[in-house]
C-alpha positions as CSV (number, residue, x, y, z in Angstrom):
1,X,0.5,30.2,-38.6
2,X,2.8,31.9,-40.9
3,X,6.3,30.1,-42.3
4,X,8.9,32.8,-43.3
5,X,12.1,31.3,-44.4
6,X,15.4,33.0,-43.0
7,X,16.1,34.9,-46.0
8,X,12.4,36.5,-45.8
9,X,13.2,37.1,-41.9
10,X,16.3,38.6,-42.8
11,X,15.0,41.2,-45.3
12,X,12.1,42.2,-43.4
13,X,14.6,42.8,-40.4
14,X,16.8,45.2,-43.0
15,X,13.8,47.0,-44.3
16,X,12.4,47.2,-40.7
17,X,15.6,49.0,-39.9
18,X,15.8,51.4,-42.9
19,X,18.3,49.4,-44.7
20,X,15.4,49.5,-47.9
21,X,14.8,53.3,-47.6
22,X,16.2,55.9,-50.7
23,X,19.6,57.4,-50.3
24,X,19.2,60.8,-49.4
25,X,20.0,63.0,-53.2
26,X,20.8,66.3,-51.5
27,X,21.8,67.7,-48.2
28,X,21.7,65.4,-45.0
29,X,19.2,67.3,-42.6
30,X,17.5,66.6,-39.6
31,X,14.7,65.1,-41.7
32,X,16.9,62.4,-42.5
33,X,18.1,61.7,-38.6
34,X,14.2,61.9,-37.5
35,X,13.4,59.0,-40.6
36,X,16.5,56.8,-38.8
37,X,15.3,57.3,-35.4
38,X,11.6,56.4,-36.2
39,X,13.0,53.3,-37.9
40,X,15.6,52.5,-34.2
41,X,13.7,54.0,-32.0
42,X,16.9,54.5,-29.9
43,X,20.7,55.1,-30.4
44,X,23.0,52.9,-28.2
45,X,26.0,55.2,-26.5
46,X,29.4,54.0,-25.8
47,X,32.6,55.9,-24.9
48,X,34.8,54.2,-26.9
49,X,36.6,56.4,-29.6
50,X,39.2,54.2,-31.2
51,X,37.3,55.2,-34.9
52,X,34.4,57.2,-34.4
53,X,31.8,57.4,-31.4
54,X,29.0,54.2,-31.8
55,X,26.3,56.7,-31.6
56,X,27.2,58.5,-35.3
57,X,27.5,55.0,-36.7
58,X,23.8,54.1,-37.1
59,X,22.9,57.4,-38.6
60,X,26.2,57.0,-41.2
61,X,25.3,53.1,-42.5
62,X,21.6,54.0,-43.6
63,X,22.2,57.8,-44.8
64,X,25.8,58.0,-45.2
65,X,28.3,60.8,-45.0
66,X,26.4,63.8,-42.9
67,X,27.8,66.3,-40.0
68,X,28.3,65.1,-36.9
69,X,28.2,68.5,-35.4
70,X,24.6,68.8,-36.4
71,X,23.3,65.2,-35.5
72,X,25.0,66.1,-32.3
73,X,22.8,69.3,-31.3
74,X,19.6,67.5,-32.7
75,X,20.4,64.7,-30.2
76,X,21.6,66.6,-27.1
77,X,20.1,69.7,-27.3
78,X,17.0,70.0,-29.6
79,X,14.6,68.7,-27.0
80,X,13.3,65.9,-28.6
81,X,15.3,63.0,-27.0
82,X,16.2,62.2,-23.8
83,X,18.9,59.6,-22.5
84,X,18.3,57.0,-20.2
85,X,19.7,52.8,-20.2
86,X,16.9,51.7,-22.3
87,X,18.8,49.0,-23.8
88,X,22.6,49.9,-22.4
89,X,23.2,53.9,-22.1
90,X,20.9,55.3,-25.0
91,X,19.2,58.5,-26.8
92,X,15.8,58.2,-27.1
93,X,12.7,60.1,-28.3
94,X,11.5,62.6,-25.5
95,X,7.8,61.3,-25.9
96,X,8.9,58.2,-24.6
97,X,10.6,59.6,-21.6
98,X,7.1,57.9,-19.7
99,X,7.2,54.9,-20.6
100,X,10.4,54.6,-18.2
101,X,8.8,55.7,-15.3
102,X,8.3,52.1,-14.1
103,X,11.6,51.5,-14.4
104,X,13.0,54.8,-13.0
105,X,10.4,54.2,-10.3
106,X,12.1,50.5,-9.2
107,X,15.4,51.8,-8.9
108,X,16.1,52.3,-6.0
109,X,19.2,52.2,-3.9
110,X,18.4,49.5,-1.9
111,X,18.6,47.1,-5.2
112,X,22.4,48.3,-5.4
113,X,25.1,47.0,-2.7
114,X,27.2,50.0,-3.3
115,X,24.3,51.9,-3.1
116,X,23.4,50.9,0.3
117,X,27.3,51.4,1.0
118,X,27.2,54.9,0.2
119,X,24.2,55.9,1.9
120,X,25.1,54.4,4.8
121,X,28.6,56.2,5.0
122,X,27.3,59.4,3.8
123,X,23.0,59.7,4.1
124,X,22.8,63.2,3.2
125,X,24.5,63.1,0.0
126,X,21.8,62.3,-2.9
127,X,19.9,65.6,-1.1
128,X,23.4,67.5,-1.3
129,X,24.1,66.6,-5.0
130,X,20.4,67.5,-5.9
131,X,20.7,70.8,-4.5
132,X,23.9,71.6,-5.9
133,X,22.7,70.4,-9.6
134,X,19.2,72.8,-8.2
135,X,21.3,76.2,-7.4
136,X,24.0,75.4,-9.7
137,X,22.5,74.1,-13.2
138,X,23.9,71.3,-15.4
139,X,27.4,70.0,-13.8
140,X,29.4,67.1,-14.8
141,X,31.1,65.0,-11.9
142,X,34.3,67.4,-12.3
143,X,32.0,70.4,-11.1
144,X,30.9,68.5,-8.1
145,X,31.8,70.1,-4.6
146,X,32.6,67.3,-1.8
147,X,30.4,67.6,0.9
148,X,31.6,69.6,3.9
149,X,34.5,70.5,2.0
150,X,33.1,73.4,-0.7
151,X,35.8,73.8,-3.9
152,X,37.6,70.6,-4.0
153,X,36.3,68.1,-6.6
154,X,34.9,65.0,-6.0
155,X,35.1,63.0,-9.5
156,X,35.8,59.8,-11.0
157,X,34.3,56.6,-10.3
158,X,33.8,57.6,-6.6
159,X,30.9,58.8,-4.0
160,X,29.6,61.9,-6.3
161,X,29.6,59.5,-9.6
162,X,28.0,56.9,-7.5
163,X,25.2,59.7,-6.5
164,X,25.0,61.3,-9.6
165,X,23.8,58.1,-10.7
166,X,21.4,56.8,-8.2
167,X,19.5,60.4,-9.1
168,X,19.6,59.7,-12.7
169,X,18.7,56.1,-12.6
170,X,15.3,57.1,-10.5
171,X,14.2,60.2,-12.6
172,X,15.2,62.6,-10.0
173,X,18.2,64.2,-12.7
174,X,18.0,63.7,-16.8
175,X,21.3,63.6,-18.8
176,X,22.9,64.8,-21.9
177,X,25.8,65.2,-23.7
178,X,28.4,68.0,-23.8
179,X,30.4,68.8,-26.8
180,X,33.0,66.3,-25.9
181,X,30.6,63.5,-24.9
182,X,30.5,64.0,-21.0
183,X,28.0,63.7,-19.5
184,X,25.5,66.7,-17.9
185,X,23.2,66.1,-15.2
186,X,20.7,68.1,-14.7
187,X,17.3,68.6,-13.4
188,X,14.0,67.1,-15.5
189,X,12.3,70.2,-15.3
190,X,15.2,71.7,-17.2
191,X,15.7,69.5,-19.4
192,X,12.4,67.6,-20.6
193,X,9.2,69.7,-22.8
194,X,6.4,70.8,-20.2
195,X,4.3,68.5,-22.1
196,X,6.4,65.1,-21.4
197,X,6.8,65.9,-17.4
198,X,2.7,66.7,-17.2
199,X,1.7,63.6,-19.5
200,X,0.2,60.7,-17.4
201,X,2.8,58.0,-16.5
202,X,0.9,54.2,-18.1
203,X,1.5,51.4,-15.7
204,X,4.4,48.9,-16.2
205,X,2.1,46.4,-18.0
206,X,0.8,49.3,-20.4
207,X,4.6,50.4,-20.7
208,X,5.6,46.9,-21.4
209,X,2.9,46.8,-24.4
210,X,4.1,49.7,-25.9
211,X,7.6,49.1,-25.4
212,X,7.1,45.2,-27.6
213,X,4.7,46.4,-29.7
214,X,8.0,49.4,-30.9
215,X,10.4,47.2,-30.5
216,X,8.4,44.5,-33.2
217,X,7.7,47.4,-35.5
218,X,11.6,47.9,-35.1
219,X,13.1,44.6,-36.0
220,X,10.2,43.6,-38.1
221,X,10.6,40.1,-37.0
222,X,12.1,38.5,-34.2
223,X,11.5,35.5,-31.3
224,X,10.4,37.0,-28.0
225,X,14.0,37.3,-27.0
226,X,14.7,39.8,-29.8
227,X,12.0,41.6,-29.3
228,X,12.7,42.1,-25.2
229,X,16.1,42.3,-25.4
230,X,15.5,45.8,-28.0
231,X,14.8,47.6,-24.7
232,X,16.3,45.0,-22.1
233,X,12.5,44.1,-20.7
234,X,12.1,41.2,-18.2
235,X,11.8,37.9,-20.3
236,X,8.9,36.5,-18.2
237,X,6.8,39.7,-17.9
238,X,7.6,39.9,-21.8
239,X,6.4,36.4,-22.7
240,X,3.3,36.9,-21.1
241,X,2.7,40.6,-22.6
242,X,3.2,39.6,-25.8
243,X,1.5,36.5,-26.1
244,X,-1.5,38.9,-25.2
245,X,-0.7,41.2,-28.2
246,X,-0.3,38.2,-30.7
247,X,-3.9,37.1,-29.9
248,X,-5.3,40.5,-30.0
249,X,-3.8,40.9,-33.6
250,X,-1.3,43.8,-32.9
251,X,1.7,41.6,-33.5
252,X,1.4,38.0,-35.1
253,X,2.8,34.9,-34.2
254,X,5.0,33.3,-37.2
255,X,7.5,30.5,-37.4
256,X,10.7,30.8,-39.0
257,X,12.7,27.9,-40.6
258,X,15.2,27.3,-37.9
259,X,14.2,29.2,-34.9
260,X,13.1,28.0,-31.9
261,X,9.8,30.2,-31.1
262,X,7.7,32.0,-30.1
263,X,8.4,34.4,-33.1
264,X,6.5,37.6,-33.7
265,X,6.2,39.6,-36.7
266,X,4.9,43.1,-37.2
267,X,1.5,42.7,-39.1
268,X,2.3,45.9,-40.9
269,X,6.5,44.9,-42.0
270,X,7.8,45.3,-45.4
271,X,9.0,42.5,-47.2
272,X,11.1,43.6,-50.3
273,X,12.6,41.2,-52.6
274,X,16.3,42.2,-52.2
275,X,18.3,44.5,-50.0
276,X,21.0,46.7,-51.9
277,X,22.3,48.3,-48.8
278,X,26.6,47.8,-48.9
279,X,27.8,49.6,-45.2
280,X,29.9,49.4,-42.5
281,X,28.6,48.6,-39.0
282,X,28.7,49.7,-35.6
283,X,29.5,46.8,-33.0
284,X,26.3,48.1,-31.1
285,X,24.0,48.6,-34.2
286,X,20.1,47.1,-33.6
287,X,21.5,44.2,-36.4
288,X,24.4,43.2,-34.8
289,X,24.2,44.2,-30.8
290,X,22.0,40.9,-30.0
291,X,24.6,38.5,-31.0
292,X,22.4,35.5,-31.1
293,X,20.0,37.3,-33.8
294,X,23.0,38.1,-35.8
295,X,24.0,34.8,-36.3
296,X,20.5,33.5,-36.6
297,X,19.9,36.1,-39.5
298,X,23.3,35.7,-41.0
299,X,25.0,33.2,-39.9
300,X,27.3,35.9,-39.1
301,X,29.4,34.9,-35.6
302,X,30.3,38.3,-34.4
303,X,31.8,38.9,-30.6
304,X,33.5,42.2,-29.6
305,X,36.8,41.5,-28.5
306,X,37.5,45.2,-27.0
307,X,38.0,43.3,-23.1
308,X,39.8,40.4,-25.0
309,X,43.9,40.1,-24.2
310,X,45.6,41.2,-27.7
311,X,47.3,37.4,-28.1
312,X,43.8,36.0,-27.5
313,X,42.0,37.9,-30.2
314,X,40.5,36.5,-33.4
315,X,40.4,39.5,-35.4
316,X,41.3,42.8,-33.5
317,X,39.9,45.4,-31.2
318,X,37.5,47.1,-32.4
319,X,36.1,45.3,-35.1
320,X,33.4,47.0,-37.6
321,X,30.8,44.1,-39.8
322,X,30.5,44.2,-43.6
323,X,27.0,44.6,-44.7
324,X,27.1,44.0,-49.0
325,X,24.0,43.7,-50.6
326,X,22.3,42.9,-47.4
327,X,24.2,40.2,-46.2
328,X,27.0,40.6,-43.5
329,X,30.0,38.7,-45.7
330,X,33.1,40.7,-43.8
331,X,34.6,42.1,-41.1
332,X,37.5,45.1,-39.9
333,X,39.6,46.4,-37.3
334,X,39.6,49.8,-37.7
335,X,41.9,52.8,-36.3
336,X,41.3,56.5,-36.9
337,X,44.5,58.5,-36.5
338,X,43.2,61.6,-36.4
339,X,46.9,63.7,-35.8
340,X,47.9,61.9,-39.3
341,X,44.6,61.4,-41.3
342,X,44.6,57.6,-41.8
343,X,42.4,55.4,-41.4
344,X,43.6,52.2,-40.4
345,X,42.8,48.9,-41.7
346,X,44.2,46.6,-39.1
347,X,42.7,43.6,-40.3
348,X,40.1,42.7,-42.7
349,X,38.2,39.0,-43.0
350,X,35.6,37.8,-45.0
351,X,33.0,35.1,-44.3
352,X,32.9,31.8,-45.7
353,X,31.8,31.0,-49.2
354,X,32.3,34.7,-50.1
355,X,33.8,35.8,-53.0
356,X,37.2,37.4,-52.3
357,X,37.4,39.9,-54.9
358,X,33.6,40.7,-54.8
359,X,34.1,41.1,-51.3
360,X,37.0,43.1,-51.4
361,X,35.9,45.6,-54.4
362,X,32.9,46.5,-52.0
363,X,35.0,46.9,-49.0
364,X,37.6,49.0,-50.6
365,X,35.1,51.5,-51.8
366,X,33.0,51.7,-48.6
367,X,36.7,52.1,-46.8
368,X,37.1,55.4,-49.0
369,X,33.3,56.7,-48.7
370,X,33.9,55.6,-44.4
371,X,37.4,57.8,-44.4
372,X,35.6,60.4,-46.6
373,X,33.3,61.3,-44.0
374,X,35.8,60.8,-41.1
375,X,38.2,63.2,-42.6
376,X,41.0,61.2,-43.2
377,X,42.6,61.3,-46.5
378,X,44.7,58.3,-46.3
379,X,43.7,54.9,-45.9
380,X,46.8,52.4,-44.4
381,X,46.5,48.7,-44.3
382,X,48.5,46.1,-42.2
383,X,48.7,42.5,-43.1
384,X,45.8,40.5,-40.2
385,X,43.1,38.8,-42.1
386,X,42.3,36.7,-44.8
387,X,40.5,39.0,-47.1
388,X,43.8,41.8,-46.4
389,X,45.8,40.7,-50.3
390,X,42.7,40.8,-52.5
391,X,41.8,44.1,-50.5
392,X,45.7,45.3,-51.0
393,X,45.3,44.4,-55.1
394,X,41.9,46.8,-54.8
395,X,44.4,50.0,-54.2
């Protein structure tokens, strides 16, 4: 078997996740997007806007500044991706729309309590929401009509979410964004390529093969846990699937110094001899968003403290890693305020055994090439954090 030591691990994860690719010279097209999605495989989505929406962050810290306007139509309108909870809520590529049937298939509303609840209060309403989406086209929760009581709105976090859901969770309605991120339901037929909907659906265990096999290709190297947890797959099932592609030779078993194994490795991953990339992160980036492989990889503790009571919190709300060089050696709070375009540094830290001023020279320029693409063209700092004066002396 294989020994990789952490630093080989960690730099075949990077280049895995296009971290070794070329800097685009020109333009940023959808070229460049369809390069970063092959290397993901999927973009994690999260509502939370305190700096800029999670899903333009993964396409910004391997390409850098592009428009979010256009990543936005390729995404939710271009047909190539569909969204589904593939790992949490996600945007994935329409081809793999069938590898979720299984899952779409065992979701059912007997497996959900308030499910059941619903159902039995109101048993007609998953047929009355599908028809209205049917007759109607795409609606958001707002546009639903109440049963029995046509024109008043039936919103929130109530019975038509609750529907609206159910339908989307077994396949009966697809999703995607508006220009404001809400969320459009809609029939498949509507919104998926002919081509997907008629293509044969494989069997879970033929889903879960495919499924590994991506997500080893997408991390490069990981232990079994990685590698389910890319698409949130059943640990067991998972253990047993892969140890079946290890022995046929589409992944390989390896050992890395310091993890406990199994450990798989894509036979066909790049192993450069350094990583230059120097970026900001998303808190649900593929290198960060399985905490325990962060800190395995880096050493890098990272917990997002967004549910955290403010006098409890360690380093702020909604806190953005420092990738320099390849290694994670920082972190910041950051705040857009968009009515007076600042960006807001509400605290910055570095890692132990980092240098400072090293750490700080990097940060301050990726601060102004961050801002840059946000529009803002003022950059504020307040006084949390331990790398916050050398970052000050940087201005």
């Amino acid at each position: 078997m294989r020994q990789l030591s952490r630093d080989a691990a960690r730099r075949i994860s990077l280049a895995a996740q296009g971290f070794g690719d070329p800097s685009p010279t020109g333009r940023v097209d959808v070229r460049h997007f369809r390069r970063v999605m092959g290397r993901l495989g999927l973009i994690q989505l999260d509502s939370v806007n305190v700096c800029v929406r999670a899903h333009y962050m993964p396409f910004y810290s391997r390409i850098g500044s592009y428009d979010r306007e256009r990543l936005d139509r390729w995404l939710h309108t271009s047909g190539e991706h569909f969204e589904y909870w593939a790992h949490e809520a996600a945007v994935l590529p329409v081809d793999r729309h069938p590898l979720w049937r299984w899952k779409m298939d065992e979701m059912l509303p007997s497996r959900w309590r308030s499910a059941r609840e619903l159902l039995d209060g109101h048993p007609e309403i998953l047929d009355d929401v599908l028809g209205q989406i049917a007759d109607r086209g795409p609606l958001t929760v707002r546009d639903l009509d109440a049963p029995g009581r046509s024109g008043e709105p039936w919103w929130g976090y109530g019975p038509g979410k609750l529907a609206l859901e159910i339908l989307y969770a077994n396949g009966k309605l697809s999703a995607r964004r508006s220009d404001n991120f809400v969320k459009l339901y809609d029939l498949p037929a509507r919104q998926l390529p002919p081509g997907v909907l008629r293509s044969e659906t494989p069997t879970k265990q033929a889903a879960y093969r495919e499924l590994l096999t991506a997500a080893t290709r997408h991390l490069g190297v990981g232990t079994l846990h990685d590698i389910a947890d890319y698409f949130r797959l059943h640990i067991p099932t998972a253990r047993s699937v892969a140890k079946s592609l290890a022995s046929e030779g589409t992944i390989e078993e390896v050992a890395v110094a310091g993890w406990k194994g199994p450990v798989y490795l894509d036979p066909e991953a790049v192993r450069p001899h350094s990583i230059n990339a120097t970026t900001l992160l998303s808190p649900f980036d593929p290198v960060v968003w399985y905490r325990e492989r962060a800190e395995r990889l880096f050493g890098f503790r990272y917990r997002i403290e967004i549910y955290v009571p403010e006098p409890d919190r360690v380093y702020g709300y909604y806190v953005l890693p420092f990738m320099m060089d390849g290694d994670l050696v920082g972190r910041v709070d950051l705040k857009a305020d968009r009515q007076n375009g600042t960006l807001i540094v509400k605290s910055a830290f570095r890692e132990e055994g980092s240098h400072p001023r090293t750490v700080a020279g990097a940060l301050s320029s990726e601060l102004d090439r961050f801002a840059g693409w946000l529009g803002l063209p003022d950059i504020a700092f307040e006084r949390a954090g331990n790398l916050m004066d050398a970052l000050r002396e940087q201005r």
